[in-house]
C-alpha positions in Angstrom: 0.0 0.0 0.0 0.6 3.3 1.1 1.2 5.8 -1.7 0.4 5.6 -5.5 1.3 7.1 -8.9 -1.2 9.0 -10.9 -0.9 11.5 -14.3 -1.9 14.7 -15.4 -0.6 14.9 -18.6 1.4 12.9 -21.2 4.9 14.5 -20.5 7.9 12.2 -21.3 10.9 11.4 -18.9 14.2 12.1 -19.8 16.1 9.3 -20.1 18.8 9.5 -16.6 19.9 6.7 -15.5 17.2 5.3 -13.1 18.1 3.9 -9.6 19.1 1.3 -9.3 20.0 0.2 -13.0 23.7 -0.8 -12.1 23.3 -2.0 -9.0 23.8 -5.9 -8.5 20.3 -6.4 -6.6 20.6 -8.7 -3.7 18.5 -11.8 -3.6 15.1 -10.5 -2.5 12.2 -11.2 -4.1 8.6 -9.1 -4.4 6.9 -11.8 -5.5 4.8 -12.6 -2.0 3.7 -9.4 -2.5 -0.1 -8.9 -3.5 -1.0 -6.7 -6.4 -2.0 -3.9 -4.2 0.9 -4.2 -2.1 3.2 -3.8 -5.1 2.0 -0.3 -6.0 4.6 0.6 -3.0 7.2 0.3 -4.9 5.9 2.9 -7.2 6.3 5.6 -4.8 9.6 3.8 -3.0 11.1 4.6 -6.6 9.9 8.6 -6.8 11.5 9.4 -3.0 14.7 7.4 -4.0 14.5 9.6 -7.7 14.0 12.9 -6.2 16.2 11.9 -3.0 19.3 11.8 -6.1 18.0 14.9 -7.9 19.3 18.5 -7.5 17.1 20.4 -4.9 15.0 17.8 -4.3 11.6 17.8 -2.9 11.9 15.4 -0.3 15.1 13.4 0.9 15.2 10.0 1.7 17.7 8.0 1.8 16.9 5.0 2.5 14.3 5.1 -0.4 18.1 5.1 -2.1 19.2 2.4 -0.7 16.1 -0.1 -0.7 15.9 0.5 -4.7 19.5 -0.5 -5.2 18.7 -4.2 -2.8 15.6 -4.5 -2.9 15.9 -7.3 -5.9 13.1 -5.3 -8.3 14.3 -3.7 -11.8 13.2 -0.5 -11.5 13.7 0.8 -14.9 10.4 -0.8 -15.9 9.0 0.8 -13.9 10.5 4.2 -14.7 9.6 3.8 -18.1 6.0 4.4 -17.5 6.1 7.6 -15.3 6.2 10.9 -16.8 8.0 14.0 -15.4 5.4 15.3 -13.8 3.9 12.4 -12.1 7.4 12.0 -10.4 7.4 15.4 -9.1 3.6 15.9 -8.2 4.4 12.7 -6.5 6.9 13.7 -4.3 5.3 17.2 -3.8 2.4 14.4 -2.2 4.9 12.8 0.1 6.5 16.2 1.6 2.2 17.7 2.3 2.1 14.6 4.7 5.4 15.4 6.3 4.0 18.5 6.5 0.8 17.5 8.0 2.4 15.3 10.6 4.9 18.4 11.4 1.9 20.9 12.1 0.2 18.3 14.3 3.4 17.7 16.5 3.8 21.2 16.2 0.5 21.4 18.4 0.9 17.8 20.5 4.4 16.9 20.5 3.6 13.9 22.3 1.1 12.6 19.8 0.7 9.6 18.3 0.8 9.2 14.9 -0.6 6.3 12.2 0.3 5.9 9.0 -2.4 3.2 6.8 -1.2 1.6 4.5 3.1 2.9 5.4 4.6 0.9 2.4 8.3 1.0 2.3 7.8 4.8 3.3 10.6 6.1 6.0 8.1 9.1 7.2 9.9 8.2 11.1 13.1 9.6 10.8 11.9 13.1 8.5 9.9 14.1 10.6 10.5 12.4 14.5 10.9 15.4 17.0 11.8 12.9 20.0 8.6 12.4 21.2 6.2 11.7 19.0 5.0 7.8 18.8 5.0 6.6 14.9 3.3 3.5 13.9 3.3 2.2 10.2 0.6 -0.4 9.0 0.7 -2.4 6.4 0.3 -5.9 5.2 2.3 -8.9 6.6 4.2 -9.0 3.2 5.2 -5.3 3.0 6.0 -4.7 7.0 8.3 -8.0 6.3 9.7 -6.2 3.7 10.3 -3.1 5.7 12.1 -5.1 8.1 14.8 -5.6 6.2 15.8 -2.2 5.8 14.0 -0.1 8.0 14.7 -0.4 12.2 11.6 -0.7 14.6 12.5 1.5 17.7 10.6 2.5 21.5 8.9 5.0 19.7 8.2 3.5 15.9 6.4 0.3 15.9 5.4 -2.0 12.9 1.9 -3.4 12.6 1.6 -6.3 10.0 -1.8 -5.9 9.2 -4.7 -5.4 6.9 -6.9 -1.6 7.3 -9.4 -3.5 7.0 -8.8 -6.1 9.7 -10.4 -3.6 13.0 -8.4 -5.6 15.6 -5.3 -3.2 15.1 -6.9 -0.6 16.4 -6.9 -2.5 20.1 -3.0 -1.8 20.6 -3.9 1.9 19.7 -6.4 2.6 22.1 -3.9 1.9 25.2 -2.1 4.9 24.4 -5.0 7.3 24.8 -5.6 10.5 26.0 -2.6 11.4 24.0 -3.5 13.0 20.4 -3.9 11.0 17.7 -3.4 11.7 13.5 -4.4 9.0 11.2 -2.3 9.5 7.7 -3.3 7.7 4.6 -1.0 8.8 2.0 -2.0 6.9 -1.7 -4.4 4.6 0.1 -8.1 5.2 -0.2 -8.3 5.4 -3.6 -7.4 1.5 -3.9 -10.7 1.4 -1.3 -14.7 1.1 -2.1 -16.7 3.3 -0.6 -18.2 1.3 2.0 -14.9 0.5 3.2 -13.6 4.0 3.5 -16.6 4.8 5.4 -16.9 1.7 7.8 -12.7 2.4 8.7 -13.3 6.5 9.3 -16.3 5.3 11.4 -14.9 2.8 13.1 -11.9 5.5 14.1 -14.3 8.0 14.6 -16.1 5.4 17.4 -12.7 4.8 18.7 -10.5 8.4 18.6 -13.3 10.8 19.1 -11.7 14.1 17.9 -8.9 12.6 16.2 -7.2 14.5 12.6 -7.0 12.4 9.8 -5.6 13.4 6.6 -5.5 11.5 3.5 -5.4 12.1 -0.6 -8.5 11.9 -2.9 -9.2 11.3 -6.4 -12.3 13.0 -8.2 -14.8 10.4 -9.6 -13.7 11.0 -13.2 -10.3 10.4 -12.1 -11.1 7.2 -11.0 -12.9 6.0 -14.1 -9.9 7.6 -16.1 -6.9 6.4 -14.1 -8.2 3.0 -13.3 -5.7 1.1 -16.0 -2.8 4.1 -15.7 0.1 2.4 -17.1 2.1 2.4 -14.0 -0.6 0.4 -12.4 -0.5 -2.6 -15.2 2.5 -4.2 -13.5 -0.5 -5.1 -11.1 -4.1 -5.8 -11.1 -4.9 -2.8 -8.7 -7.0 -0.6 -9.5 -8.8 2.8 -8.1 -12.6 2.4 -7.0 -13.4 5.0 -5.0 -13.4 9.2 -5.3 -15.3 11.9 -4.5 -16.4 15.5 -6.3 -15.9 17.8 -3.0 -13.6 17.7 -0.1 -17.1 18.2 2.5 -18.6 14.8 0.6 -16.9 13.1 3.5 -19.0 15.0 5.9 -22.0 13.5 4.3 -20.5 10.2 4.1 -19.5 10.0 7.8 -21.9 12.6 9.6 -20.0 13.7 12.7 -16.6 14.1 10.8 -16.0 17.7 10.5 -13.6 18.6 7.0 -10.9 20.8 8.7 -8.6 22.2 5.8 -7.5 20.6 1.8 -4.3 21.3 0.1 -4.1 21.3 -3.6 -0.9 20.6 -5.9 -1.8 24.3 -7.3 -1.6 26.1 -3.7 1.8 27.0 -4.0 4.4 27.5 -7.4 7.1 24.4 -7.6 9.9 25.2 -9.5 10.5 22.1 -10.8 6.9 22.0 -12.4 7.7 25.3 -14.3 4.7 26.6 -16.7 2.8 23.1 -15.7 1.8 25.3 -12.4 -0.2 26.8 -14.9 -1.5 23.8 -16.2 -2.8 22.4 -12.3 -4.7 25.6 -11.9 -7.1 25.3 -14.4 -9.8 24.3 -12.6 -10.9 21.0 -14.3 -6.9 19.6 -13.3 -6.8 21.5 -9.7 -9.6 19.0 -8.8 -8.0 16.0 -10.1 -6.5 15.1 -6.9 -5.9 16.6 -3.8 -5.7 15.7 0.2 -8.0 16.7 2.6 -7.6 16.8 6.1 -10.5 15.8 8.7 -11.6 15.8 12.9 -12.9 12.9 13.5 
């Protein structure tokens, strides 16, 4: 899980020399991996990418290194990325940093979740000290994680499905202190029904609770359902909605706190395509919302 790769327009790579392509890849396989947990690797690539770039968008350097071992050729995958998913990509991953960073900012003791982590490092960018991080996943991609990334007193591993409640036990023995629920590239991969029975089921359990997470529009959906760097897999996205306050309606009791958009600010590494995401039928394309639950 975790994050995924989506397109605006048809803009073609350059052709750099991808992560990973000389590396001698260690003997680790992705193959227990299910088709939905593969999509990972997507965004694993785009950190490592922009991690090597000049002025890069987000740093992670681990992302680096799990490319290079990880025993996946990469340059498949590179192929069917364009410039711009890349970057709006990892534009995505730093607005979650960010949102975690503003609610430590406020509870520096919080706890923080992150559905659906992938092979994501979010821990050390943004760890303060204090904050308690745990990343869920399924059994296959938290095993994966555990080969490269280091469980510690305050960042914990939960091998587990969203959709499987029972996680949620663990959890509630920290409360009072604050919680955030992050779904970075997750929901769009979910029906309906389940989005709303897992916000309602957090609602029941972390009254007041923030939860952020990334949304598609429903003509997204139907368009980006067979992207082409989804056809390594059978995953597919199911779910979207047309306004950021539909959540409100589909969860009464949730109140819709704030939304970022990939047009909010200029990115230099975009260039005249800013232009392009603030034309209102692309600004609505995809965003990320953020919620109380």
């Amino acid at each position: 899980m975790a994050s995924r790769i989506t397109s605006f327009m048809g803009f073609e790579l350059a052709e750099p020399t991808y992560p990973g392509e000389e590396s001698c890849m260690e003997e680790r396989s992705v193959a227990d991996l299910d088709d939905l947990a593969k999509t990972s690797l997507a965004t694993l690539y785009v950190r490592a990418k922009e991690t090597q770039s000049q002025n890069p968008i987000v740093r992670d350097p681990k992302a680096v290194e799990m490319v290079e071992k990880i025993g996946f050729d990469f340059r498949e995958v590179a192929r069917k990325f364009h410039k711009h998913d890349l970057i709006c990509t990892a534009m995505r991953v730093r607005r979650f940093d960010e949102y975690v960073q503003d609610f430590l900012a406020r509870f520096p003791n919080g706890v923080v979740v992150s559905i659906g982590c992938g092979l994501d490092d979010r821990f050390s960018r943004i760890d303060n000290g204090q904050v308690i991080f745990y990343d869920l996943d399924f059994p296959g991609v938290i095993a994966m994680r555990r080969r490269f990334l280091t469980e510690s007193a305050r960042n914990h591993c939960i091998p587990s499905s969203a959709q499987d409640f029972t996680w949620m036990n663990t959890l509630e023995t920290l409360k009072p202190r604050p919680f955030l629920f992050i779904a970075e590239g997750v929901f769009q991969y979910f029906s309906e029904d389940e989005v709303k029975t897992l916000i309602e089921q957090l609602r029941s359990r972390f009254p007041g609770a923030e939860m952020a997470f990334d949304v598609c529009n429903t003509y997204m959906v139907k368009r980006m359902s067979h992207h082409s760097a989804l056809k390594e897999t059978e995953a597919s996205l199911r779910w979207g909605i047309k306004d950021s306050r539909d959540i409100e309606i589909l969860c009464p009791g949730v109140k819709f706190l704030d939304d970022w958009y990939y047009s909010d600010k200029w990115e230099r590494k975009l260039g005249l395509f800013n232009l392009v995401l603030r034309v209102p039928f692309f600004k609505k394309m995809m965003w990320a919302v953020r919620y109380q639950l």
